[in-house]
C-alpha positions as CSV (number, residue, x, y, z in Angstrom):
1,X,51.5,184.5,-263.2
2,X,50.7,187.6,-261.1
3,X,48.4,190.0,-260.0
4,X,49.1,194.1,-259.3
5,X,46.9,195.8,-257.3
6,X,44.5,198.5,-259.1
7,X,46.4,201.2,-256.5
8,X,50.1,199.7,-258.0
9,X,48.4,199.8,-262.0
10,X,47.6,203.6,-261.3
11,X,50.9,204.5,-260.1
12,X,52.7,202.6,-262.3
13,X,51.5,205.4,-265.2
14,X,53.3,208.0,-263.1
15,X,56.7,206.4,-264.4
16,X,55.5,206.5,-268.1
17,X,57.4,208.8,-270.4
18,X,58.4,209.2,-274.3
19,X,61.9,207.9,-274.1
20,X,62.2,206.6,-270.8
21,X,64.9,204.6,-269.2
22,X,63.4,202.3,-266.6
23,X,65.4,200.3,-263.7
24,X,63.7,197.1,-262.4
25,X,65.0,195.3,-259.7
26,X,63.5,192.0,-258.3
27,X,64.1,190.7,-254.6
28,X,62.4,189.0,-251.8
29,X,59.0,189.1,-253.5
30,X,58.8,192.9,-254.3
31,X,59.6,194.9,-257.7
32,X,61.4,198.1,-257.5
33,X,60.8,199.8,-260.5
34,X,63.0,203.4,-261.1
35,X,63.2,205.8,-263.2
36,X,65.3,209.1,-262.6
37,X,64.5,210.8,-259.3
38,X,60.8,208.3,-259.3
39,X,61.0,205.2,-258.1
40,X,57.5,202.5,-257.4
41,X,57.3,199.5,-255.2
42,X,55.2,196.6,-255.8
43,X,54.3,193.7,-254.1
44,X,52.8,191.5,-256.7
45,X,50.5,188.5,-256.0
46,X,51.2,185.0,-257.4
47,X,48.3,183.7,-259.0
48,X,50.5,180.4,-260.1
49,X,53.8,179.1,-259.6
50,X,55.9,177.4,-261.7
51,X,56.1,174.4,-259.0
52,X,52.5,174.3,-259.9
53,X,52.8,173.7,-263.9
54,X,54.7,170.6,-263.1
Protein backbone atom coordinates (compact mmCIF):
# COMPACT_ATOMS: atom_id res chain seq x y z
CA UNK A 1 0.00 0.00 0.00
CA UNK A 2 0.98 3.65 -0.50
CA UNK A 3 0.72 7.06 0.41
CA UNK A 4 0.94 10.38 -2.12
CA UNK A 5 1.52 13.50 -0.75
CA UNK A 6 -1.42 16.06 -0.67
CA UNK A 7 1.14 18.41 -3.03
CA UNK A 8 1.52 15.12 -5.59
CA UNK A 9 -2.78 14.55 -5.23
CA UNK A 10 -3.14 18.27 -6.47
CA UNK A 11 -0.93 18.08 -9.25
CA UNK A 12 -1.93 14.87 -10.31
CA UNK A 13 -5.44 16.76 -11.49
CA UNK A 14 -3.31 18.90 -13.83
CA UNK A 15 -2.90 15.63 -16.03
CA UNK A 16 -6.72 14.91 -16.04
CA UNK A 17 -8.47 15.24 -19.34
CA UNK A 18 -11.72 13.82 -21.42
CA UNK A 19 -9.93 11.26 -23.44
CA UNK A 20 -6.63 11.20 -22.22
CA UNK A 21 -3.74 8.93 -22.96
CA UNK A 22 -1.57 8.54 -19.93
CA UNK A 23 2.13 7.04 -19.76
CA UNK A 24 3.25 5.56 -16.38
CA UNK A 25 6.52 4.49 -15.83
CA UNK A 26 7.80 2.80 -12.53
CA UNK A 27 11.61 2.76 -11.48
CA UNK A 28 13.78 3.01 -8.42
CA UNK A 29 10.86 3.94 -6.19
CA UNK A 30 9.41 6.94 -8.16
CA UNK A 31 6.31 7.14 -10.72
CA UNK A 32 6.56 9.09 -13.84
CA UNK A 33 3.38 9.70 -14.96
CA UNK A 34 3.09 11.57 -18.79
CA UNK A 35 0.80 12.69 -20.76
CA UNK A 36 1.61 14.84 -24.07
CA UNK A 37 4.00 17.64 -23.48
CA UNK A 38 3.00 17.18 -19.11
CA UNK A 39 4.65 14.90 -17.37
CA UNK A 40 4.39 14.39 -12.91
CA UNK A 41 6.83 12.75 -10.69
CA UNK A 42 5.96 11.06 -7.55
CA UNK A 43 7.67 9.63 -4.92
CA UNK A 44 5.18 7.52 -3.13
CA UNK A 45 5.43 6.22 0.45
CA UNK A 46 5.01 2.50 1.35
CA UNK A 47 2.63 2.18 4.00
CA UNK A 48 3.12 -1.91 3.67
CA UNK A 49 5.05 -4.24 1.81
CA UNK A 50 4.27 -7.29 0.43
CA UNK A 51 7.31 -8.92 2.54
CA UNK A 52 5.13 -7.83 5.25
CA UNK A 53 1.72 -9.80 4.29
CA UNK A 54 3.77 -12.94 4.69
Amino acid sequence: MYQISPEDATALTTLTARNMQLQCTLQEGELWLIMGEHNLRITPLTLTSAREKN
